[in-house]
TILOSE-166952 format. One record per residue: y, x, z of N, C-alpha, C, O in turn; residue number from 0. Coordinates in nm, 2 decimals. Atoms other than C-alpha are relative to their C-alpha. Example, Ala and Ser with C-alpha at 12.3 -4.5 7.8 and 13.67 -1.06 7.14 Angstrom:
! TILOSE-166952
     nv     nu     nw    cav    cau    caw     cv     cu     cw     ov     ou     ow   n
  -0.12   0.09   0.00  -0.45   1.23   0.78   0.12   0.09   0.00   0.12   0.19   0.07   0
  -0.11  -0.09   0.00  -0.11   1.37   0.71   0.11  -0.08   0.08   0.22  -0.03   0.09   1
This chain:
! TILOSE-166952
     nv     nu     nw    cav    cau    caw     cv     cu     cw     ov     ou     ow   n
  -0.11   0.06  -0.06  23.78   0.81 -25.78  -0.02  -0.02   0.15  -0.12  -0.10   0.19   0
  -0.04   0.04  -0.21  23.86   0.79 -25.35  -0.03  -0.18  -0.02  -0.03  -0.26  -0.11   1
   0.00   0.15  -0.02  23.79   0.46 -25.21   0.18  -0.03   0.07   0.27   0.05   0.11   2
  -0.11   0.02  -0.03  24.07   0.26 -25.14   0.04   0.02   0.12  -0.06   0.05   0.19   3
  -0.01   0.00  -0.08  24.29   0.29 -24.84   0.04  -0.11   0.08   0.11  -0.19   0.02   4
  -0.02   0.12  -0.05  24.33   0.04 -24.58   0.04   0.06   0.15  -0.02   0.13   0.23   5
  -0.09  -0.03  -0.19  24.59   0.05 -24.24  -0.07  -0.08   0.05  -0.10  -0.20   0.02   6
   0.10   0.07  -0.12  24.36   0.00 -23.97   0.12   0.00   0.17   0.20   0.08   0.22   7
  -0.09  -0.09  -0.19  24.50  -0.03 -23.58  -0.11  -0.12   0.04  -0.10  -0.24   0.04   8
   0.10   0.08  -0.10  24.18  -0.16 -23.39  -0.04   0.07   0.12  -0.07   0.19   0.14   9
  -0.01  -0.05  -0.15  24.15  -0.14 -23.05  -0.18  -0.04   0.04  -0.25  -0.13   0.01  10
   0.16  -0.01  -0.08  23.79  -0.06 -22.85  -0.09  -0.06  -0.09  -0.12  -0.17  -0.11  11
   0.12   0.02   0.07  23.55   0.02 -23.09  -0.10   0.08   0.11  -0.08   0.10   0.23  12
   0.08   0.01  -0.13  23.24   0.12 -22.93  -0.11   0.12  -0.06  -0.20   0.09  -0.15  13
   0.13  -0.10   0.05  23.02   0.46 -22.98  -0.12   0.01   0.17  -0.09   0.01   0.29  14
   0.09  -0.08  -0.12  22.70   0.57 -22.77  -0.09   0.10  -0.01  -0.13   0.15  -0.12  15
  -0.01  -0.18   0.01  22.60   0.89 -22.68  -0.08  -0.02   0.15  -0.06  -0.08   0.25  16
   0.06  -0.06  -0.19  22.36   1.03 -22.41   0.06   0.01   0.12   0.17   0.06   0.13  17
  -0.09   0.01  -0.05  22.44   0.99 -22.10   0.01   0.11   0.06  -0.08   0.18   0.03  18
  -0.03  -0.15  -0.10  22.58   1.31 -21.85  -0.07  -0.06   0.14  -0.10  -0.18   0.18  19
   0.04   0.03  -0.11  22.45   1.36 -21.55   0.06   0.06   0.09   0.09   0.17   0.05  20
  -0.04  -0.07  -0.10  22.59   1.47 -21.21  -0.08   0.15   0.00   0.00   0.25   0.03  21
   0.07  -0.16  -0.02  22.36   1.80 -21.20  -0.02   0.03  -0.16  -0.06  -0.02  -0.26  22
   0.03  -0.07   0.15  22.38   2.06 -21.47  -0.14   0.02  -0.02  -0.22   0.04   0.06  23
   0.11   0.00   0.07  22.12   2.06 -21.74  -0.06   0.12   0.03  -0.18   0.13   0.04  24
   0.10  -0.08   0.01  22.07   2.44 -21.68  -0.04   0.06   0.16  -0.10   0.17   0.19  25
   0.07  -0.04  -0.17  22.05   2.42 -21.25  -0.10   0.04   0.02  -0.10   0.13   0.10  26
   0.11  -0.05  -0.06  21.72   2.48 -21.23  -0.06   0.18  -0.06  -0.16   0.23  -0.03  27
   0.01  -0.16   0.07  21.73   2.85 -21.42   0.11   0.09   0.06   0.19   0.16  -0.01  28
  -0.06  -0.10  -0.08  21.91   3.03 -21.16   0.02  -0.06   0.16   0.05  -0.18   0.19  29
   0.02   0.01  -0.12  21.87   3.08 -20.79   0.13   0.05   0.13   0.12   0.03   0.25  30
  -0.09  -0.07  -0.07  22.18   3.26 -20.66   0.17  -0.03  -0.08   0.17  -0.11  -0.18  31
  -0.11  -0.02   0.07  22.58   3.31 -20.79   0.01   0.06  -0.11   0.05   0.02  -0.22  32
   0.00  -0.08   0.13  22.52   3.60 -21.00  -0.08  -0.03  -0.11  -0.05   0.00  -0.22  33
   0.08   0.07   0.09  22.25   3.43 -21.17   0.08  -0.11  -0.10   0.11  -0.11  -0.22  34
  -0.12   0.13   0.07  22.48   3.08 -21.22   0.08   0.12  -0.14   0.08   0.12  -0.26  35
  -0.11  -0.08   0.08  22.72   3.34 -21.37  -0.06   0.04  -0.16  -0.01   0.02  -0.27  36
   0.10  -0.04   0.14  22.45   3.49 -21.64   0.00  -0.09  -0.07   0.07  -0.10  -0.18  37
   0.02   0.10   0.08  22.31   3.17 -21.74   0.12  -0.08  -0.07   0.11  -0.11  -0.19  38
  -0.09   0.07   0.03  22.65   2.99 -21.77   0.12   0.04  -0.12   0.18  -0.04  -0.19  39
  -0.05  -0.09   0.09  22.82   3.28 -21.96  -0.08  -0.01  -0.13  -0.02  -0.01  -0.24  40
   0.12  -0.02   0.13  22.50   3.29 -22.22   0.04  -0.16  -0.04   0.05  -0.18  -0.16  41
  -0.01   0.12   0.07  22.56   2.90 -22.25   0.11   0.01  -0.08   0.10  -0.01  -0.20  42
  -0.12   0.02   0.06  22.93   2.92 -22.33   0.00   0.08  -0.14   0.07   0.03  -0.23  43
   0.04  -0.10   0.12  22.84   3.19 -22.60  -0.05  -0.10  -0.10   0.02  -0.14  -0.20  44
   0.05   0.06   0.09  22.62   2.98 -22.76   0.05  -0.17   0.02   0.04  -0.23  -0.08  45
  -0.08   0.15   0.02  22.79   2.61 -22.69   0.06  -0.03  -0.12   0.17   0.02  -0.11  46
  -0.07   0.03   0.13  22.92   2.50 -23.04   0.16  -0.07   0.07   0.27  -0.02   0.04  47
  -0.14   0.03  -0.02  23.19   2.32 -22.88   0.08   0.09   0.12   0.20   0.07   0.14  48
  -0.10  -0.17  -0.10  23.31   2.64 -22.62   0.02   0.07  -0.16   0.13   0.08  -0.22  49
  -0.10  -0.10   0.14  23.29   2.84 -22.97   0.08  -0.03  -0.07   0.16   0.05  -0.12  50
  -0.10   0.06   0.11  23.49   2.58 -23.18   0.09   0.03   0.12   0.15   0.13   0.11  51
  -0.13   0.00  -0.10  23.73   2.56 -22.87   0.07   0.13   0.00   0.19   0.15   0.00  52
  -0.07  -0.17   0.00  23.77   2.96 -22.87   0.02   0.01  -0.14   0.06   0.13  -0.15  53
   0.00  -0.03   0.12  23.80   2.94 -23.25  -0.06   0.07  -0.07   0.01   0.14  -0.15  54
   0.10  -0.06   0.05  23.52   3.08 -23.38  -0.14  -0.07  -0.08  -0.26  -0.03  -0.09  55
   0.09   0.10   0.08  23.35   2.78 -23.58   0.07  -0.02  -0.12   0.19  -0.04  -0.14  56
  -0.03   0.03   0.14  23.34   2.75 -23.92   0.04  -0.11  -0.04   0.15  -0.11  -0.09  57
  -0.04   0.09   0.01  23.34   2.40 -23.94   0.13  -0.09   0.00   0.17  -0.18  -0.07  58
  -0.11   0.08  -0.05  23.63   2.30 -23.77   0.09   0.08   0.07   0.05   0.16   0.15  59
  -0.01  -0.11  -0.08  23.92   2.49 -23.64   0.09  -0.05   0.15   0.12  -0.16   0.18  60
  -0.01   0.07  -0.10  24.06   2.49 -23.31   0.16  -0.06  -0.01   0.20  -0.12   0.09  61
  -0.08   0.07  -0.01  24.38   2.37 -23.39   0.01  -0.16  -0.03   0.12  -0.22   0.00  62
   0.11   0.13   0.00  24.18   2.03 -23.47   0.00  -0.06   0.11   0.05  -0.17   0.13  63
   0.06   0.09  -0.09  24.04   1.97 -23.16   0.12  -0.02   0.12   0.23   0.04   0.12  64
  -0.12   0.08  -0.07  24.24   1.77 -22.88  -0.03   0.08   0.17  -0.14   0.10   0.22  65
   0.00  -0.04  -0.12  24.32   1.92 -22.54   0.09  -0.03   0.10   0.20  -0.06   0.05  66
  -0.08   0.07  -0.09  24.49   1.80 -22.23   0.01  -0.18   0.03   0.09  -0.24   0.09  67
  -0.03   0.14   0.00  24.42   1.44 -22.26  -0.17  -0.06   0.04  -0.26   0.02   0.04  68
   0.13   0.02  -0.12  24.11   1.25 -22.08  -0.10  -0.03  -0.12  -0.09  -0.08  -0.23  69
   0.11   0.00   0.11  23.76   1.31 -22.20   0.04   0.09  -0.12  -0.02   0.06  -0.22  70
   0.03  -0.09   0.12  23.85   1.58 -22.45  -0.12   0.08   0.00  -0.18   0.08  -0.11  71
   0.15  -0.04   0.03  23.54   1.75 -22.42  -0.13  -0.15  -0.05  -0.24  -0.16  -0.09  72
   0.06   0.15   0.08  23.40   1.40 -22.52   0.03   0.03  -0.19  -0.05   0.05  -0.29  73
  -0.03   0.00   0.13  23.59   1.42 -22.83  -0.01   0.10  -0.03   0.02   0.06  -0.14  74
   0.00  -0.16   0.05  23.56   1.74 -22.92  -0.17   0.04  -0.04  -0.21   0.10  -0.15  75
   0.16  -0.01   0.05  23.14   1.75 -22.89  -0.02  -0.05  -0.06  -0.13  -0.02  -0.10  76
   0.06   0.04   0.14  23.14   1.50 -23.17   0.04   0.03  -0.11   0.00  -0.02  -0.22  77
  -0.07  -0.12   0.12  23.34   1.75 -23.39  -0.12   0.09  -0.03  -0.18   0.11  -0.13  78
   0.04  -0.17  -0.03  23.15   2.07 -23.25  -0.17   0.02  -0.05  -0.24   0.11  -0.09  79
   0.17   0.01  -0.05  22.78   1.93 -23.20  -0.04  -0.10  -0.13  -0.04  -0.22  -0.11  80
   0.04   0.04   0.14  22.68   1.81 -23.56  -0.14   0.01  -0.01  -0.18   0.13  -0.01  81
   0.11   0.02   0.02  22.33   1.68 -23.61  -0.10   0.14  -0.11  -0.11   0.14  -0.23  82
   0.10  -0.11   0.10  22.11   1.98 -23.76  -0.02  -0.02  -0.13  -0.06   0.08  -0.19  83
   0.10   0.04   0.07  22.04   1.76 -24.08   0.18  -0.05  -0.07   0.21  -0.04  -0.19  84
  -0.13   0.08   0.04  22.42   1.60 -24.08   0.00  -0.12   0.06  -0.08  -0.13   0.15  85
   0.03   0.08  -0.01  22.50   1.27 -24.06   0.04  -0.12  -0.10   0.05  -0.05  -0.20  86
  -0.01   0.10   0.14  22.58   0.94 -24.33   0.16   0.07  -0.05   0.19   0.06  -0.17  87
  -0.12  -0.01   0.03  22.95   1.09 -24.33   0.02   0.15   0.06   0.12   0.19   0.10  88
  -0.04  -0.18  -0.04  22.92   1.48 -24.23  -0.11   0.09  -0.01  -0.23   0.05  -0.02  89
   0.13  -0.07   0.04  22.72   1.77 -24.27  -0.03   0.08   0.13   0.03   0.06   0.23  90
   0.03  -0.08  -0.14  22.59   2.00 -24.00   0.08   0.13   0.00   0.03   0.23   0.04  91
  -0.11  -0.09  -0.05  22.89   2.22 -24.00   0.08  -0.06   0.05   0.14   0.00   0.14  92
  -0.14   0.03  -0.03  23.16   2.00 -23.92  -0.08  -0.21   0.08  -0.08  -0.32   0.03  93
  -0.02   0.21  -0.05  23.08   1.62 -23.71   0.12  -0.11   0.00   0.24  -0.10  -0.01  94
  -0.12   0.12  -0.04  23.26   1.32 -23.67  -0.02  -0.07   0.10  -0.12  -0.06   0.17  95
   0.07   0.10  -0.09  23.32   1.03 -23.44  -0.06  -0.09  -0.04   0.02  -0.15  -0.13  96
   0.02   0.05   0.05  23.13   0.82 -23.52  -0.03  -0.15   0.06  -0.13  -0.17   0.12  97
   0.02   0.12  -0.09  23.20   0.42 -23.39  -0.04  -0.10  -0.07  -0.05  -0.11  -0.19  98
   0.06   0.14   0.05  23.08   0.06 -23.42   0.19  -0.12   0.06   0.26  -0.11   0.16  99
  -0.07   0.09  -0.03  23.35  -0.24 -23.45  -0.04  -0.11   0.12   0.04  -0.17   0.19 100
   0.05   0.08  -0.09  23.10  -0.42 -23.24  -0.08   0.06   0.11  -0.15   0.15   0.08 101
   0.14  -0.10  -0.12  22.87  -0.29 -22.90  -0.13  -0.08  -0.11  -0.23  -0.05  -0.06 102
   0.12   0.06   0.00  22.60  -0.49 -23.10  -0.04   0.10  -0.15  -0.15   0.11  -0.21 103
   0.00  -0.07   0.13  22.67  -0.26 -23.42  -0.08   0.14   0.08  -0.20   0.17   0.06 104
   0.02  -0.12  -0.09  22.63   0.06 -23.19  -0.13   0.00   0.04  -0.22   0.08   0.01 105
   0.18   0.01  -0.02  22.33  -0.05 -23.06  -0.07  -0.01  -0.09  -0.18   0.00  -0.05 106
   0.08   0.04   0.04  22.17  -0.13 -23.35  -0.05   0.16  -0.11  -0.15   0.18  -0.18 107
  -0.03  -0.11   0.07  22.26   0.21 -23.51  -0.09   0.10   0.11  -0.18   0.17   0.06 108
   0.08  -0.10  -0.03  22.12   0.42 -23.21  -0.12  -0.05   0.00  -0.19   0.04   0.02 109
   0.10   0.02  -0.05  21.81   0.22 -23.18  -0.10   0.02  -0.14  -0.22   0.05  -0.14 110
   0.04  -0.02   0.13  21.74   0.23 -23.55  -0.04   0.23  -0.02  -0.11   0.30  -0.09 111
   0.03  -0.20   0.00  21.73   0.67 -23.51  -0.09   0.01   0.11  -0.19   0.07   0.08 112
   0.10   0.00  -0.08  21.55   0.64 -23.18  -0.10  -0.03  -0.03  -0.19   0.05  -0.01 113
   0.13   0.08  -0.01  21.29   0.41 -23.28  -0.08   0.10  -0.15  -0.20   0.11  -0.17 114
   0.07  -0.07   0.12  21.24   0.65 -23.65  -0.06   0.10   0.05  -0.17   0.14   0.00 115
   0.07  -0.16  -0.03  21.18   0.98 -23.41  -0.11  -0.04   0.06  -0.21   0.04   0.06 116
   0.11   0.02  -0.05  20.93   0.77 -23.22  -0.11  -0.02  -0.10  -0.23   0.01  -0.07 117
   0.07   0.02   0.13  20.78   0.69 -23.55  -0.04   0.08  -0.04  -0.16   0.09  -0.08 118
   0.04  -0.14   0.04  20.78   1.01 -23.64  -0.09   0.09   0.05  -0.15   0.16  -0.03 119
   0.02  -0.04  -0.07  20.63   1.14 -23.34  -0.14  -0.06   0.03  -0.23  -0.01   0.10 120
   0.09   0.08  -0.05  20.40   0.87 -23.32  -0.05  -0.08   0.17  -0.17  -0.10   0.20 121
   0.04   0.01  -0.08  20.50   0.75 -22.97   0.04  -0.11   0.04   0.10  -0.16  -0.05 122
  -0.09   0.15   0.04  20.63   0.42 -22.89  -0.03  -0.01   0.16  -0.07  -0.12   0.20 123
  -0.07   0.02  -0.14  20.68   0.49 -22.49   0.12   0.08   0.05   0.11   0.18   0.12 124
  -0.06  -0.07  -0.07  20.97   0.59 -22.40   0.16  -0.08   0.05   0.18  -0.20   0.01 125
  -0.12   0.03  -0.03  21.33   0.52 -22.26   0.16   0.11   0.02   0.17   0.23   0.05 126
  -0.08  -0.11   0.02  21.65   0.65 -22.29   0.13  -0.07   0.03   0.14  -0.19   0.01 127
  -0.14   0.07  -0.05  22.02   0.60 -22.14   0.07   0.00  -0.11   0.01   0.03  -0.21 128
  -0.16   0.01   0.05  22.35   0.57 -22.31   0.09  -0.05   0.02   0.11  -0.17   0.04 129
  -0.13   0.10  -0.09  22.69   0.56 -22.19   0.06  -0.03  -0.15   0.05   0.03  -0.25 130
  -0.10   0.06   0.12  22.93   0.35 -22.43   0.15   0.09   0.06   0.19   0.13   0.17 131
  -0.16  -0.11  -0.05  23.27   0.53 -22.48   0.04  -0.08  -0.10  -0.02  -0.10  -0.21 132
  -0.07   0.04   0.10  23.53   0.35 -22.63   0.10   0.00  -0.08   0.16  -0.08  -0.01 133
  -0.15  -0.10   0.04  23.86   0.47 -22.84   0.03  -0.15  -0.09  -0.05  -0.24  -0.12 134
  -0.08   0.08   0.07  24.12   0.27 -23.03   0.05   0.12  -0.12   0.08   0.23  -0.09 135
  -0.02  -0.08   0.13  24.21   0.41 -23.39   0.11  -0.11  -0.03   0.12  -0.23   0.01 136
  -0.10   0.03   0.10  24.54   0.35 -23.62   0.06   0.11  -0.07   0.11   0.22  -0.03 137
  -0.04  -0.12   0.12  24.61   0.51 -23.97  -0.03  -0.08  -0.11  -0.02  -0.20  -0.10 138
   0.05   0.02   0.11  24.50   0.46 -24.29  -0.13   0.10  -0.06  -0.14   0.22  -0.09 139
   0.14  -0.08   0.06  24.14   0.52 -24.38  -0.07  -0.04  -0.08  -0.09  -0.16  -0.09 140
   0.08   0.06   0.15  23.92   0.51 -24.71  -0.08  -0.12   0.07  -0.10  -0.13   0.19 141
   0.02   0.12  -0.05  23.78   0.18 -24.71  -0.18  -0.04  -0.10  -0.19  -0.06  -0.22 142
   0.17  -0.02   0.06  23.36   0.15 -24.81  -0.01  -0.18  -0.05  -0.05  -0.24  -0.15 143
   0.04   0.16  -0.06  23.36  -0.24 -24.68  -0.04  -0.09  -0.21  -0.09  -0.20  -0.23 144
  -0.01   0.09   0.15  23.37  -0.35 -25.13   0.00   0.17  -0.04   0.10   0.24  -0.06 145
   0.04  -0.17   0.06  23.17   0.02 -25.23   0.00   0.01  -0.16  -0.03   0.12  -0.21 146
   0.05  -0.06   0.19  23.15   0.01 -25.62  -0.06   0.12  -0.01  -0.18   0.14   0.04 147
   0.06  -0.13   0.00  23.11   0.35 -25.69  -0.05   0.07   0.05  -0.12   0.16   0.00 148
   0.02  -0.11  -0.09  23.06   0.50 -25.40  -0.16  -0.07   0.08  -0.24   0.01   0.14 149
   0.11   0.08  -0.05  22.78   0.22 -25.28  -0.13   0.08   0.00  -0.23   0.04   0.06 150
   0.12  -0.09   0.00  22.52   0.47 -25.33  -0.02   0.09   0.21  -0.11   0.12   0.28 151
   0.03  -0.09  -0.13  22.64   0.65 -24.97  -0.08  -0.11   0.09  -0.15  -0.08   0.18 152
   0.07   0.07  -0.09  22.52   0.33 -24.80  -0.12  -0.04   0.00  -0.17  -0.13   0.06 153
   0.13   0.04   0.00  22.20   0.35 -24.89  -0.11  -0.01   0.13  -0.06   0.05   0.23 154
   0.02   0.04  -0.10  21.97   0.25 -24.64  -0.09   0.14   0.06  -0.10   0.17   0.18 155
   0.10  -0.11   0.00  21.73   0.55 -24.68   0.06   0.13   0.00   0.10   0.18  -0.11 156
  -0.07  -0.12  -0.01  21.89   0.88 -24.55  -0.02   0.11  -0.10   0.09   0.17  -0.12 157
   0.03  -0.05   0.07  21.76   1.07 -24.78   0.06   0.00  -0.11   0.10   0.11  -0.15 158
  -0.09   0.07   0.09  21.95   0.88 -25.05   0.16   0.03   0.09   0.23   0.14   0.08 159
  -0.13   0.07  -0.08  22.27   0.75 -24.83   0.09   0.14   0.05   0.20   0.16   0.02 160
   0.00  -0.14  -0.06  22.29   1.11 -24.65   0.05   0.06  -0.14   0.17   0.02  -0.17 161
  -0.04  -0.05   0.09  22.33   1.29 -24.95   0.11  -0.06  -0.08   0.20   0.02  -0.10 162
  -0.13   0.03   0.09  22.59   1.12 -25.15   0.11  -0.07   0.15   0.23  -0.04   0.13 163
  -0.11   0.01  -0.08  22.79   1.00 -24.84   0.07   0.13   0.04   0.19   0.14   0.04 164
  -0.06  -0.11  -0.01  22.82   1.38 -24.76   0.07   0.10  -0.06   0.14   0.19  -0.01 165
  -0.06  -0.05   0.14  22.91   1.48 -25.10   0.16  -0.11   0.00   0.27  -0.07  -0.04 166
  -0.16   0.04   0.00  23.19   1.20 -25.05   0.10   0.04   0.11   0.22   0.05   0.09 167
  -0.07  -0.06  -0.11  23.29   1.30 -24.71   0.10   0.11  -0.04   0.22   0.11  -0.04 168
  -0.08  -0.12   0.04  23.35   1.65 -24.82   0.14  -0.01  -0.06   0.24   0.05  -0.03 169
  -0.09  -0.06   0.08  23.57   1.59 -25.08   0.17  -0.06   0.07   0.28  -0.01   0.07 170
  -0.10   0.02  -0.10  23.78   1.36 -24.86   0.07   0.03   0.07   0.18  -0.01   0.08 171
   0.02  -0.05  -0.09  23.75   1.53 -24.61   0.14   0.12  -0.03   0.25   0.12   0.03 172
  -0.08  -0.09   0.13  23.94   1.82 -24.88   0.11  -0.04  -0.02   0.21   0.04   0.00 173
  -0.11   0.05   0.03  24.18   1.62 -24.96   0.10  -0.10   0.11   0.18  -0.18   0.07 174
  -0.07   0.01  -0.07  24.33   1.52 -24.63  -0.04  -0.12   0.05   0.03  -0.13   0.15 175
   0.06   0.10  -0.02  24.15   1.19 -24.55   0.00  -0.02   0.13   0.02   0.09   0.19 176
  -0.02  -0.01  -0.16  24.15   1.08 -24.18  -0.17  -0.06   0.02  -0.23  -0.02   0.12 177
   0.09   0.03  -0.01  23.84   0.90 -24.23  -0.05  -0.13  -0.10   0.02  -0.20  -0.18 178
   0.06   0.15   0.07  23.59   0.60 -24.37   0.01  -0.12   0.10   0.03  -0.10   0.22 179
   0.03   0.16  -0.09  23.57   0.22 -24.23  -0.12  -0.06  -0.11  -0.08  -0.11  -0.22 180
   0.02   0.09   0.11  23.25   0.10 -24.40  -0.12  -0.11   0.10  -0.14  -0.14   0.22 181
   0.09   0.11  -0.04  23.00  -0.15 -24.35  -0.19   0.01   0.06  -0.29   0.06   0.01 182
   0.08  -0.09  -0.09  22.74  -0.11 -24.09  -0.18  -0.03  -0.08  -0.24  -0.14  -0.09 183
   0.14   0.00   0.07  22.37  -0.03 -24.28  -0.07  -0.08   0.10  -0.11  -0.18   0.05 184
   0.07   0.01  -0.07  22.20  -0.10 -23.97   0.00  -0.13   0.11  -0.09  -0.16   0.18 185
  -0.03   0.12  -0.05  22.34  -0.41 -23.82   0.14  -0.11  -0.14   0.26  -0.12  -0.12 186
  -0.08   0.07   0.13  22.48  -0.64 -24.20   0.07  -0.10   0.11   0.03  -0.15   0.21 187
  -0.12   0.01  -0.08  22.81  -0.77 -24.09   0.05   0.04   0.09   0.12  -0.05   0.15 188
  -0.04  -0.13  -0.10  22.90  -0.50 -23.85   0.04   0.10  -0.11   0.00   0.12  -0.22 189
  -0.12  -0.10   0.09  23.16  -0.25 -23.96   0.00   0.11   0.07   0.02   0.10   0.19 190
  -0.05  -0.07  -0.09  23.18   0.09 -23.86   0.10   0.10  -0.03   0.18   0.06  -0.11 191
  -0.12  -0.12  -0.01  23.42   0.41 -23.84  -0.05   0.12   0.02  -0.10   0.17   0.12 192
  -0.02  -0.21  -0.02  23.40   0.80 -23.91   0.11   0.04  -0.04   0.18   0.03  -0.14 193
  -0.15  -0.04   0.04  23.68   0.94 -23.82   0.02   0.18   0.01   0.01   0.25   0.11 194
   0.01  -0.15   0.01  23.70   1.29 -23.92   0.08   0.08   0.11   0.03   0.16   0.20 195
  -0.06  -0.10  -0.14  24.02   1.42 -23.71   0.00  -0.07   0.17   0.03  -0.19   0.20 196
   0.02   0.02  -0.14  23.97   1.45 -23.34   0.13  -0.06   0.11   0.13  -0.11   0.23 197
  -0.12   0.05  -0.09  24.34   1.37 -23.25   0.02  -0.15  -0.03   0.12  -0.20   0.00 198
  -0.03   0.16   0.10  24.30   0.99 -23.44  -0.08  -0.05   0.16  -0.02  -0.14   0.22 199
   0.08   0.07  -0.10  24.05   0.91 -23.14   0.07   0.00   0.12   0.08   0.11   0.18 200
  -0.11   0.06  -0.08  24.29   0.73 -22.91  -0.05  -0.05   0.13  -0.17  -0.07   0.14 201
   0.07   0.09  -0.09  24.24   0.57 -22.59  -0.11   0.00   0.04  -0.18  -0.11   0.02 202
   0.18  -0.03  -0.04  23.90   0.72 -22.46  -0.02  -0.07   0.11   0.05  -0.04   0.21 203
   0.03   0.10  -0.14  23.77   0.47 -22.21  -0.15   0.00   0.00  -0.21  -0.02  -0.11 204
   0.13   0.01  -0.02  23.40   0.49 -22.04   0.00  -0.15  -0.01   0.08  -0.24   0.03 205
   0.03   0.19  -0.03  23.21   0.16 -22.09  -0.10  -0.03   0.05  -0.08   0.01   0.17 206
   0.10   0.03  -0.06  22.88   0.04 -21.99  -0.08   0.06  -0.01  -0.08   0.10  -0.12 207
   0.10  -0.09   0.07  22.57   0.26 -21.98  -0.12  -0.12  -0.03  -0.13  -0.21   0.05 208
   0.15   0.05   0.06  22.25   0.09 -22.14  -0.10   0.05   0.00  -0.09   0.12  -0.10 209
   0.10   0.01   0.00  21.92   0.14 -22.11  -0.12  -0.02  -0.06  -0.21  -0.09  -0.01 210
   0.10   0.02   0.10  21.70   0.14 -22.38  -0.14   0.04  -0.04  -0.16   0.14  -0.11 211
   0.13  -0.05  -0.07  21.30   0.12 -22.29  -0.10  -0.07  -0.18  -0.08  -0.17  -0.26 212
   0.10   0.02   0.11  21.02   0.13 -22.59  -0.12  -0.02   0.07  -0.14   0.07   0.16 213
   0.17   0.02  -0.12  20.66   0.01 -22.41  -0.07  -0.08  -0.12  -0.09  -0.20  -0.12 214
   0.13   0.03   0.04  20.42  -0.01 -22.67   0.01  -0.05  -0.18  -0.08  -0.07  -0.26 215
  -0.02   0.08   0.16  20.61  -0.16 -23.02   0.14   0.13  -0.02   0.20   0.21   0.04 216
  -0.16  -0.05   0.06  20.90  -0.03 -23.21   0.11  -0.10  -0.01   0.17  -0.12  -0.12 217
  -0.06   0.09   0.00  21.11  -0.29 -23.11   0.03  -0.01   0.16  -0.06  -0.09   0.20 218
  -0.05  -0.07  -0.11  21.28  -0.20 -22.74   0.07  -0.10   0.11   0.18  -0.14   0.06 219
  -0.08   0.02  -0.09  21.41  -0.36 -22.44   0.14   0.04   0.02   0.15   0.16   0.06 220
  -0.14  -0.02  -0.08  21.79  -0.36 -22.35   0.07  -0.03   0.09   0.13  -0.14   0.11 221
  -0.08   0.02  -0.14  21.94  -0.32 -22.04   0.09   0.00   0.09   0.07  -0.04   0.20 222
C-alpha cells in the first residue's frame, strides 16, 4: 500500500549543496582558446546534466527538467547528478531534490555524510563550504511523517533505509507520485522533502553559505 497523501504549500525549505565558485573547476587544464574549446566540449559530453538536458539520460527525460526560469541548472543537477550509491529516496540513475523544513535539519543531514566519509577515511581535518538554496513546494506528496509499513526506509543505517526507501521511491515514482515529506533521520523533529519532479521546485532563492570546519573530533564547527 502508497503512503498517504498530504497537500503541502510550504514556503523556503532549505537544501545545501557545494558551493560554486567564480573560476571554472577545469581552468587550469588549458592554456589557450582552442584548448578551452577541447576541454569544455569533452566536459559537456560527459556532464550528466548537459546529457540529460540534450536527452540522452536514462534516468530522467528532458522533458522533465525546467528551463528558462532562475537557477535551472541548480535544479536540474539534482535530477542529473545522482550519488553513485543513490540516495534514501533515489537510486543512481535518476536524483531528487532533496530539502529540510528547517536550516538546522539541512545541516544536520550534510554534516552527518561529511563526518561518515571522514570516518571512513580516517581524517577528522577538514572544512568544507555550502551555499543554502531555498525553493517553496505545493502539491500533494506521499506522506512518511506516521510510517507503518513503510518505516523500514527510515532506517537509520543506509544500508537498511537506502534499500527499502529506493524500492519505495521506484514504485512511486511509477505511479506518478510528485514526491515524499518524511521525518528527518538525522535531526528527530525535523521534516524533510524529496521531490522527485524538477518543475515542483518553486521559488529558487540563494541563502547563506556556511562553513563547516572538522579540527580534530567528529563533531564540527559552524560558520
Amino acid at each position: 500500500m502508497s503512503p498517504p497523501l498530504f497537500r503541502l504549500e510550504y514556503r523556503r525549505t532549505h537544501r545545501l549543496i557545494a558551493s560554486k565558485h567564480d573560476r571554472p573547476a577545469l581552468a587550469d587544464l588549458f592554456d589557450d582558446d582552442d584548448e578551452a574549446t577541447a576541454v569544455f566540449d569533452l566536459d559537456g559530453a560527459t556532464n550528466d546534466r548537459l546529457v540529460a538536458e540534450a536527452g540522452r539520460m536514462v534516468g530522467i527525460s528532458i522533458d522533465e527538467l525546467v528551463s528558462g526560469v532562475p537557477y535551472a541548472s541548480i535544479v536540474n543537477a539534482a535530477f542529473t547528478h545522482p550519488h553513485p550509491n543513490g540516495g534514501r529516496f533515489n537510486t543512481s540513475e535518476r536524483g531528487a531534490w532533496y530539502a529540510a523544513f528547517e536550516l538546522e535539519t539541512a545541516l544536520a543531514e550534510v554534516i552527518f555524510h561529511h563526518t561518515a566519509w571522514l570516518r571512513e577515511i580516517d581524517r577528522w581535518h577538514d572544512a568544507v563550504t555550502k551555499d543554502e538554496w531555498c525553493a517553496d513546494f505545493t502539491g500533494e506528496f506521499h506522506d512518511l511523517r506516521e510510517p507503518g509499513e513503510h518505516a523500514g526506509a527510515l532506517d537509520p543505517d543506509p544500508a537498511t533505509g537506502y534499500f527499502l526507501g529506493q524500492a519505495l521511491a521506484a514504485a512511486l515514482i511509477e505511479a506518478g507520485s510528485l514526491g515524499i515529506i518524511y521525518p528527518a533521520v538525522r535531526n528527530p523533529g525535523g521534516t524533510n522533502i524529496a521531490c522527485f519532479r524538477p518543475a515542483l521546485v518553486q521559488n529558487v532563492q540563494r541563502g547563506k553559505t556556511v562553513v563547516l570546519t572538522w579540527n580534530g573530533s567528529d563533531i564540527p564547527t559552524v560558520g
